[in-house]
SEKOLVEX-290332 format. One record per residue: x, y, z of N, C-alpha, C in turn. Coordinates in steps of 0.05 Angstrom, whole numbers, plus 32768, in hexadecimal, padded with zeros to 4 digits. Layout:
XYZXYZXYZ/...
***
This chain:
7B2D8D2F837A7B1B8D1E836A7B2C8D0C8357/7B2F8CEE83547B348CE4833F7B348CE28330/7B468CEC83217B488CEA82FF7B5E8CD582E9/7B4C8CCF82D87B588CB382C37B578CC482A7/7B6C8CC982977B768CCB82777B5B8CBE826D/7B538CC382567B3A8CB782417B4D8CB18226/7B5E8C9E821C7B688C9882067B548C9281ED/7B648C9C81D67B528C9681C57B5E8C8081AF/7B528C7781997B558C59818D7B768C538186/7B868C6981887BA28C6A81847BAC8C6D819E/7BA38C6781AF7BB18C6F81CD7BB58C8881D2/7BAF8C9F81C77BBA8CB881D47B9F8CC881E4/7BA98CD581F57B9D8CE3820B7B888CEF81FE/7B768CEC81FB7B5A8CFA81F57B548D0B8206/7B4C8D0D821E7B468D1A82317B498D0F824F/7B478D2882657B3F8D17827A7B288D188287/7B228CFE829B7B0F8CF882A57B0B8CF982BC/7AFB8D0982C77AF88D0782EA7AE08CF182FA/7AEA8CE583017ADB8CD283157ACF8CD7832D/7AC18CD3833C7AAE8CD483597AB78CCA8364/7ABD8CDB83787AD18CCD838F7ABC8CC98394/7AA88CBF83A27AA08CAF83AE7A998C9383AC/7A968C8B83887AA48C75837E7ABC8C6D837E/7AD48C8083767AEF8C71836B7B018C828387/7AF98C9283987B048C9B83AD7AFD8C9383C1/7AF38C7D83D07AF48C7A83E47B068C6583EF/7B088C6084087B1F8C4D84187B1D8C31840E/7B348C2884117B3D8C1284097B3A8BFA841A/7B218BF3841E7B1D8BE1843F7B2B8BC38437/7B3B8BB7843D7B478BA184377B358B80843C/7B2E8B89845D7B198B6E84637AFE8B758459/7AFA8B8884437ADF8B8584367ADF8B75841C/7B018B7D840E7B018B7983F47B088B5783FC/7B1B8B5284147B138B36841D7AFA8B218418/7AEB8B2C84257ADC8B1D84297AC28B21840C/7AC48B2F83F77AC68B3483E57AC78B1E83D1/7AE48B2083CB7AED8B0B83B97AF08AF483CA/7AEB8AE983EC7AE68AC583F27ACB8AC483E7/7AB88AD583E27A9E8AD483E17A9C8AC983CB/7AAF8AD983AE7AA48ACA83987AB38AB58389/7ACC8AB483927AD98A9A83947AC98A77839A/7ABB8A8A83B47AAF8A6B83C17A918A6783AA/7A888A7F83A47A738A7883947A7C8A688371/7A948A5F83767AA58A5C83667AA38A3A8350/7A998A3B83787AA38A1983797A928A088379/7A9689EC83607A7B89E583607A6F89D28376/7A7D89C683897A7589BE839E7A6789A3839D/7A6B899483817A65897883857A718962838D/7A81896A839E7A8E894F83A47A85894183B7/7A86892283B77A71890983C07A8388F883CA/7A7D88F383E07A8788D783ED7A7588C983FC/7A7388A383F27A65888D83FF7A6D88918424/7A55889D842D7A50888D84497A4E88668448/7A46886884637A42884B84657A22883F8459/7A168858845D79FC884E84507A01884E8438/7A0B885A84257A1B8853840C7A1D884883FC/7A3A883284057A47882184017A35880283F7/7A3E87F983E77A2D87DB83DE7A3D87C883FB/7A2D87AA83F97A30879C840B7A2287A0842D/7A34878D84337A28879184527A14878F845B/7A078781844979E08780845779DF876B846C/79FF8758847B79EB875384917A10874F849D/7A02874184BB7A1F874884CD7A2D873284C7/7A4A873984BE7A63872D84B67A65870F84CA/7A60871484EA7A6186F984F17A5286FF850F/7A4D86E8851F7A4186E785347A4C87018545/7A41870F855F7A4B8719856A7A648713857F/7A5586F7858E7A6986F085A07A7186D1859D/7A9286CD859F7A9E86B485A07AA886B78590/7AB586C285827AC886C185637ADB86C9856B/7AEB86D785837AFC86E285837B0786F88575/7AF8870485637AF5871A85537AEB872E855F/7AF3874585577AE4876485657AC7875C8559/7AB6876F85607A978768855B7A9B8779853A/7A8A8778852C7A83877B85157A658781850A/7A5C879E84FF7A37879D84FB7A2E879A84D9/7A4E87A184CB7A4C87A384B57A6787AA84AD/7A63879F84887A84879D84827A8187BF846A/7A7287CB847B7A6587DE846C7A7287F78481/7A8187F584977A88880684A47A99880C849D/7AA3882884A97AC58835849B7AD5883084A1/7ADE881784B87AF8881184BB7AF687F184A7/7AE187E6849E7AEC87DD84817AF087D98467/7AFE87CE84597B0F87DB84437AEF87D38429/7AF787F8841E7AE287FE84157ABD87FC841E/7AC3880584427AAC881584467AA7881F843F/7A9E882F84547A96884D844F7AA2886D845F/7AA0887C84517AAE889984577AA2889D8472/7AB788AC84877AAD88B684987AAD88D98492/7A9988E784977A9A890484977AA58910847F/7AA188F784697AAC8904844F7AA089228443/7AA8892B842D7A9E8946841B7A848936840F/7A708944840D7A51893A83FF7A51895E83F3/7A3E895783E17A31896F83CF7A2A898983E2/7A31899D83E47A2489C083EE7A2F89CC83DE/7A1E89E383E37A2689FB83D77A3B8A0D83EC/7A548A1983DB7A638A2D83EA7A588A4683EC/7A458A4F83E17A388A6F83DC7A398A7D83FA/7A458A9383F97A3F8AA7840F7A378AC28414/7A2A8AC5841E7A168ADD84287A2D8AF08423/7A1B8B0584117A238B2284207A1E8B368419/7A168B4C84287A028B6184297A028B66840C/79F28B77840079F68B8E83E27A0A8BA083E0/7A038BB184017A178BCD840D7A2B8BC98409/7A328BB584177A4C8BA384137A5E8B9C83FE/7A518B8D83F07A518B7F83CD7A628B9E83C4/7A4E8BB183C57A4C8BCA83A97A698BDD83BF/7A6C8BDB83D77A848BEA83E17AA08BE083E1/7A9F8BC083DF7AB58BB683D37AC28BB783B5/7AA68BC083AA7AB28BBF83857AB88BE08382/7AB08BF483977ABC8C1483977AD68C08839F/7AD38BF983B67AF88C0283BF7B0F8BF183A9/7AFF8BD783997B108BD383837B188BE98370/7B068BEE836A7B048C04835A7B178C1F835D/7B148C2C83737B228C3A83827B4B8C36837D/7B468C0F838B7B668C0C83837B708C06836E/7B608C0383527B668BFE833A7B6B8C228337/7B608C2B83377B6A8C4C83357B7D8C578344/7B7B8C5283527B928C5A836D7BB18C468362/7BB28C3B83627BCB8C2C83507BD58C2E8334/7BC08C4083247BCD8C3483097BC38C2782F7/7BB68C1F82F97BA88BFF82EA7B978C0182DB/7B8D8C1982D97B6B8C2382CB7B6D8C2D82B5/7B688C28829B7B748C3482897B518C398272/7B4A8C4882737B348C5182617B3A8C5D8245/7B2D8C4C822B7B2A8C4E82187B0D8C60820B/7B118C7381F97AF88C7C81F77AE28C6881E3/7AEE8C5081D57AD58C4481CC7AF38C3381BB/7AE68C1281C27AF78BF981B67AE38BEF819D/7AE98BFA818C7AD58BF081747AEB8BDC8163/7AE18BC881607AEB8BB6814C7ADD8BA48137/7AE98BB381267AD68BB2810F7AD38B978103/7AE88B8081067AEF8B6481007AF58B4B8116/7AEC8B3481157AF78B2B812F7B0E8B1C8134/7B1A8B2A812E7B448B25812A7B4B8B298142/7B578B1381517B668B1081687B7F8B288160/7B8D8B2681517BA88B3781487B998B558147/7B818B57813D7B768B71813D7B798B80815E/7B6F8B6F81747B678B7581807B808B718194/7B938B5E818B7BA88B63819C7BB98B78819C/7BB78B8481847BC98BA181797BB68BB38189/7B9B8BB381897B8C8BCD81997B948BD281AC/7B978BBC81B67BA48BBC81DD7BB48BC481E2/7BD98BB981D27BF08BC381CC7BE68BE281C4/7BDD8BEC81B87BDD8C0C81AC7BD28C1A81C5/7BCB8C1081E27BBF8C1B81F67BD38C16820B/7BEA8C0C82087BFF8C02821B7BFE8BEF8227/7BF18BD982227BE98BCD822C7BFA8BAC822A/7BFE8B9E823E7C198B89823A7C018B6B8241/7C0E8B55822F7C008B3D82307BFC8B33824C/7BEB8B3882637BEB8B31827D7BD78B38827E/7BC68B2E82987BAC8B2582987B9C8B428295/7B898B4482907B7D8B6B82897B638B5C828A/7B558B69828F7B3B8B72828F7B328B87827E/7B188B7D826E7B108B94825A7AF28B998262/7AE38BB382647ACD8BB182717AC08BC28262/7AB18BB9824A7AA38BC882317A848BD48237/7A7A8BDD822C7A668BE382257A4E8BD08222/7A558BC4820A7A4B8BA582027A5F8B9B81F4/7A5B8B7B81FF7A6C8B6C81E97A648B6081D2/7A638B6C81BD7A658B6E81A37A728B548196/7A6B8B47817F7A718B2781757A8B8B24816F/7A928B4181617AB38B4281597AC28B3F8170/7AB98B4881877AD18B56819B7ACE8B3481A8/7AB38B2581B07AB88B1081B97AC68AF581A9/7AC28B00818E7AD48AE681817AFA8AEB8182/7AFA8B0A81827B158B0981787B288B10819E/7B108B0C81B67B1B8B0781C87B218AED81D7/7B178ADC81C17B118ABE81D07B2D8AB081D4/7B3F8AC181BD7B5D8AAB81B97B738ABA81D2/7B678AD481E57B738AE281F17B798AD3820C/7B848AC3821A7B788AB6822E7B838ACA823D/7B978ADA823A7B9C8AF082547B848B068257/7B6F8B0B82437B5C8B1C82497B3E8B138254/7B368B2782607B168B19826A7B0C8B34825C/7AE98B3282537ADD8B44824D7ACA8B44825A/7ABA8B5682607AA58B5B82727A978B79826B/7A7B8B7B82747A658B8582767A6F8B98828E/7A628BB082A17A638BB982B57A588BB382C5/7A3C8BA482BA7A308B9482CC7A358B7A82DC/7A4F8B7582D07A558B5482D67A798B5E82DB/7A848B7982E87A9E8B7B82F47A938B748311/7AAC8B65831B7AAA8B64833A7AC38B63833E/7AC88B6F83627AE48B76836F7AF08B608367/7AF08B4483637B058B3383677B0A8B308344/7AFB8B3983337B0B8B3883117B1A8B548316/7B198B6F83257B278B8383277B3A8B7D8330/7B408B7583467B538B6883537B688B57834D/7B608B4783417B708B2C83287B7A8B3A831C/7B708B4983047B7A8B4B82EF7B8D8B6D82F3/7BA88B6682F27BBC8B8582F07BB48B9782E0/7BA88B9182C67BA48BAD82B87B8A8BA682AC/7B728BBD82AA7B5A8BC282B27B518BD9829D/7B3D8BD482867B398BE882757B218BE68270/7B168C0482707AF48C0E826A7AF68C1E825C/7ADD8C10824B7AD08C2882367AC88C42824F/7ACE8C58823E7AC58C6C82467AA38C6B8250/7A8E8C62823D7A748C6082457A668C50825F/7A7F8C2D824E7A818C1F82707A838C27828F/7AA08C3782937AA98C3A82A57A948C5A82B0/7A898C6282987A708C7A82A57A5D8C6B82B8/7A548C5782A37A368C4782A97A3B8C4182D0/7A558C2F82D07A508C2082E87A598C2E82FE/7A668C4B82F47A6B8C5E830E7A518C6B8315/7A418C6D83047A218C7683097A0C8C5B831B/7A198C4783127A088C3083207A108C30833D/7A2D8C35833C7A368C35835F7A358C4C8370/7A308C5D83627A2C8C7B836C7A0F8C7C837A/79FA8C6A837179E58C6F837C79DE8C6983A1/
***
């Protein structure tokens, strides 16, 4: 059964914690957590980019010159894409990148994140980040007092609280987050990964179901 240290507001070992393997112990499927994080990457993207066809383009409302006797190739409009500043052929126009994918799916890729954030190292549980002020330096010493080194981390609270969001705003190496709003590809990104004790209960009970 997997088990994670519970530190308390000074970093020292409070207790330990045993996890459900069937959340944080199961296999590590690679083309799930794949297809995973293309999924939310692509939902990423905002997908407005526009290019003039020939219908488009200003000009060209009638034919450049007779068809035959000019000695010129024929011509229907100066609105076509071989001239200068036509129009696009098969250019990028506005869609959406969003892609399907099951729930089963969704919720078994964020176990096997989950799984290799534990299985590596990376998981480090606090029994409760209270900060009483919204001091970036406050909050950068909390981290430091948990071993924790300036590189990208993930913090995954309870709730985020006004202090914790103001005095995390100047952090750009940290992300904070809800349990409701972790997904495999912020597990994945970020090397070091820390839950409130209540957090990291809540969303092992949400995936357990």
């Amino acid at each position: 059964m997997p088990q994670v240290a519970v530190l308390d507001q000074t970093g020292k070992k409070k207790e330990t914690l045993e996890l459900r393997p069937e959340v944080f112990g199961v296999e590590v499927r690679v083309p799930l957590l794949h297809q995973a994080v293309t999924r939310e990457l692509a939902g990423h993207r905002a997908g407005t980019h526009d290019t003039k066809g020939r219908s488009e383009v200003s000009g060209g409302g009638r034919k450049p010159w007779r068809q035959k006797g000019t000695g010129r190739a024929r011509q229907g409009s100066i609105r076509a894409p071989q001239w200068r500043k036509g129009g696009t052929v098969f250019g990028p126009t506005p869609r959406s990148y969003a892609q399907k994918m099951p729930r089963k799916a969704r919720r078994e890729a964020l176990r096997a994140a989950l799984a290799d954030t534990v299985g590596s190292g990376e998981l480090t549980v606090v029994e409760r980040l209270d900060l009483a002020e919204p001091k970036t330096k406050a909050l950068a010493r909390r981290l430091a007092g948990l071993g924790l080194k300036p590189v990208p981390t993930l913090l995954v609270v309870s709730e985020v609280t006004e202090p914790l969001a103001r005095a995390s705003r100047n952090l750009l190496w940290l992300a904070v987050e809800t349990p409701s709003r972790v997904t495999a590809y912020r597990l994945l990104r970020h090397p070091q990964v820390v839950f409130e004790r209540a957090a990291l209960l809540a969303l092992q009970e949400e995936l357990a179901k």
